[in-house]
Backbone as CSV, one residue per row, in Angstrom:
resi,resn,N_x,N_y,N_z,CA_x,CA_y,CA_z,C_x,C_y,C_z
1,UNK,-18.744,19.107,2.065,-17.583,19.339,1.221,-16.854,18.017,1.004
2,UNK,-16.835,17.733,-0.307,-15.784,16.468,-0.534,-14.462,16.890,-0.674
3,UNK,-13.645,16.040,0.133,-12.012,15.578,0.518,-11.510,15.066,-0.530
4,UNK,-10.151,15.747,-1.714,-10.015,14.454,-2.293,-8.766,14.164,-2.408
5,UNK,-8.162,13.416,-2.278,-6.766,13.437,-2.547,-6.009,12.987,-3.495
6,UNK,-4.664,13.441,-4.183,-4.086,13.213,-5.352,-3.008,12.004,-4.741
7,UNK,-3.235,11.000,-5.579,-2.381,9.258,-5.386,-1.973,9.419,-6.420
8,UNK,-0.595,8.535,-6.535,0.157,8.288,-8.011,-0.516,6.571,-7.731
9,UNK,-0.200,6.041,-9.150,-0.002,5.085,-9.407,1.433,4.467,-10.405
10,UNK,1.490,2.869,-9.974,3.174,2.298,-10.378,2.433,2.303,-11.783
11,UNK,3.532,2.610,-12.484,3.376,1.743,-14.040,3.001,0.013,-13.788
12,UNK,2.524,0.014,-15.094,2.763,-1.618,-15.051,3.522,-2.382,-14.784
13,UNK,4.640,-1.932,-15.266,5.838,-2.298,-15.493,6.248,-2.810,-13.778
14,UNK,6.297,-1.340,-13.147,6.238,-1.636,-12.159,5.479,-2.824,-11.317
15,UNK,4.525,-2.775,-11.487,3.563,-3.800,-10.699,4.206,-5.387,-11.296
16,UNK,4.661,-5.467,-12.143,4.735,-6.599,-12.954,5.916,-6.984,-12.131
17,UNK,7.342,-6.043,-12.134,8.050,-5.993,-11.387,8.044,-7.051,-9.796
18,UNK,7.076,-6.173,-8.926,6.958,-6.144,-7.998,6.089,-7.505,-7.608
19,UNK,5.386,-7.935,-8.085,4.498,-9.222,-8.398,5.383,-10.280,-8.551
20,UNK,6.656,-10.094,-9.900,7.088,-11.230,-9.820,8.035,-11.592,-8.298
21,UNK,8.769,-10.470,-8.082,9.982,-10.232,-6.994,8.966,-11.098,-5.232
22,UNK,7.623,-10.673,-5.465,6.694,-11.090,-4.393,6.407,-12.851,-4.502
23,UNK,6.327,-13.312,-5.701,6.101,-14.904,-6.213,7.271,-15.778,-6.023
24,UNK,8.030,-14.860,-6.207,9.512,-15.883,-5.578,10.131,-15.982,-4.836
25,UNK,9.627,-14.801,-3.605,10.281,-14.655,-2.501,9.481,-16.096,-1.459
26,UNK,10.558,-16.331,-0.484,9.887,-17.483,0.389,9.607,-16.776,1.406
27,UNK,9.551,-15.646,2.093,9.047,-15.104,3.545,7.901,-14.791,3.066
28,UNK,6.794,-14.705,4.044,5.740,-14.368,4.541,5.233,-13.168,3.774
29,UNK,3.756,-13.053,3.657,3.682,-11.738,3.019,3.753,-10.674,4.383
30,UNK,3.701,-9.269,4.463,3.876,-8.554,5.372,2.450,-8.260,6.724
31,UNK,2.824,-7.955,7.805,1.521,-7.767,8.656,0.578,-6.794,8.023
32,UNK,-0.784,-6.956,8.552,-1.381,-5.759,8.050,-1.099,-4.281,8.420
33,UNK,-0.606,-4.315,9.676,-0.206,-3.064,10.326,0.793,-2.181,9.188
34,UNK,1.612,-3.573,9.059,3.080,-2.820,7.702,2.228,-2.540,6.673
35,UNK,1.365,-3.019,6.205,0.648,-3.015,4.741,0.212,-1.797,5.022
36,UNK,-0.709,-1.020,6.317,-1.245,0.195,6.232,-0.517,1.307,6.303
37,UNK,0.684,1.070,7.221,1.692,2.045,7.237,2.440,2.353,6.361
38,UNK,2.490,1.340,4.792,3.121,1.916,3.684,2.407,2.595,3.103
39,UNK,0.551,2.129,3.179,-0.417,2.576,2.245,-0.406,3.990,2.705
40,UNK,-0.388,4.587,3.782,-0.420,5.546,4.610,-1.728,5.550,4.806
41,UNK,-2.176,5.038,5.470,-3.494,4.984,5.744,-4.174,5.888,7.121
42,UNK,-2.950,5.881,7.556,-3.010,6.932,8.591,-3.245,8.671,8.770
43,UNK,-2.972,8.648,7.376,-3.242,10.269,7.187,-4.732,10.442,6.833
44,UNK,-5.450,9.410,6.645,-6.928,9.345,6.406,-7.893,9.606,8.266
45,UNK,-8.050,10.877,8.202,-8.367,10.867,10.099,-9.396,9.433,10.060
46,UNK,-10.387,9.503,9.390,-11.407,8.146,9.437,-10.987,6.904,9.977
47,UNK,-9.593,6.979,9.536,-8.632,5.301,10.066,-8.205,5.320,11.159
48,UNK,-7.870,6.530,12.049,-6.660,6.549,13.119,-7.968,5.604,14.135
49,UNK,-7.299,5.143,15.111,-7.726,4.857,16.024,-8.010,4.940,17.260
50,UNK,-8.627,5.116,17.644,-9.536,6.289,18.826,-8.734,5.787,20.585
Protein backbone atom coordinates (compact mmCIF):
# COMPACT_ATOMS: atom_id res chain seq x y z
CA UNK A 1 0.00 0.00 0.00
CA UNK A 2 1.38 3.44 -0.92
CA UNK A 3 1.52 6.31 1.87
CA UNK A 4 0.90 9.61 0.51
CA UNK A 5 0.81 12.71 1.93
CA UNK A 6 -0.79 16.16 1.10
CA UNK A 7 2.22 19.23 1.34
CA UNK A 8 1.38 22.80 0.45
CA UNK A 9 3.73 24.69 -1.33
CA UNK A 10 4.95 28.82 -0.84
CA UNK A 11 4.00 30.84 -3.80
CA UNK A 12 6.76 32.27 -5.54
CA UNK A 13 6.35 35.17 -4.31
CA UNK A 14 6.91 33.72 -1.26
CA UNK A 15 10.11 31.92 -1.94
CA UNK A 16 11.41 35.05 -3.61
CA UNK A 17 10.55 36.69 -0.38
CA UNK A 18 12.27 34.40 1.74
CA UNK A 19 15.52 33.98 -0.49
CA UNK A 20 16.04 37.52 -0.56
CA UNK A 21 15.43 38.10 3.52
CA UNK A 22 18.07 34.74 3.66
CA UNK A 23 20.92 36.74 1.19
CA UNK A 24 21.08 39.55 3.43
CA UNK A 25 20.95 38.26 6.57
CA UNK A 26 24.65 37.90 8.21
CA UNK A 27 23.97 34.80 10.72
CA UNK A 28 24.61 31.45 9.82
CA UNK A 29 22.28 29.37 7.90
CA UNK A 30 20.30 27.09 10.47
CA UNK A 31 21.49 23.45 11.96
CA UNK A 32 20.29 20.57 10.21
CA UNK A 33 18.44 19.31 13.18
CA UNK A 34 16.33 22.95 12.91
CA UNK A 35 16.05 22.44 9.12
CA UNK A 36 14.30 18.90 9.84
CA UNK A 37 12.24 19.95 12.61
CA UNK A 38 10.62 22.70 10.49
CA UNK A 39 10.47 20.28 7.47
CA UNK A 40 8.73 17.94 9.91
CA UNK A 41 10.51 15.27 9.02
CA UNK A 42 9.73 13.54 11.94
CA UNK A 43 6.31 12.53 11.25
CA UNK A 44 7.85 10.39 8.41
CA UNK A 45 8.30 6.96 10.87
CA UNK A 46 11.29 6.06 8.17
CA UNK A 47 13.28 9.19 9.73
CA UNK A 48 12.78 8.84 13.53
CA UNK A 49 15.67 7.45 15.00
CA UNK A 50 15.96 4.16 16.52
Amino acid sequence: MTQHTHTTHPSKEAVRALMERRRTEQSPPPAPERIREQLGWWLIPANKLA
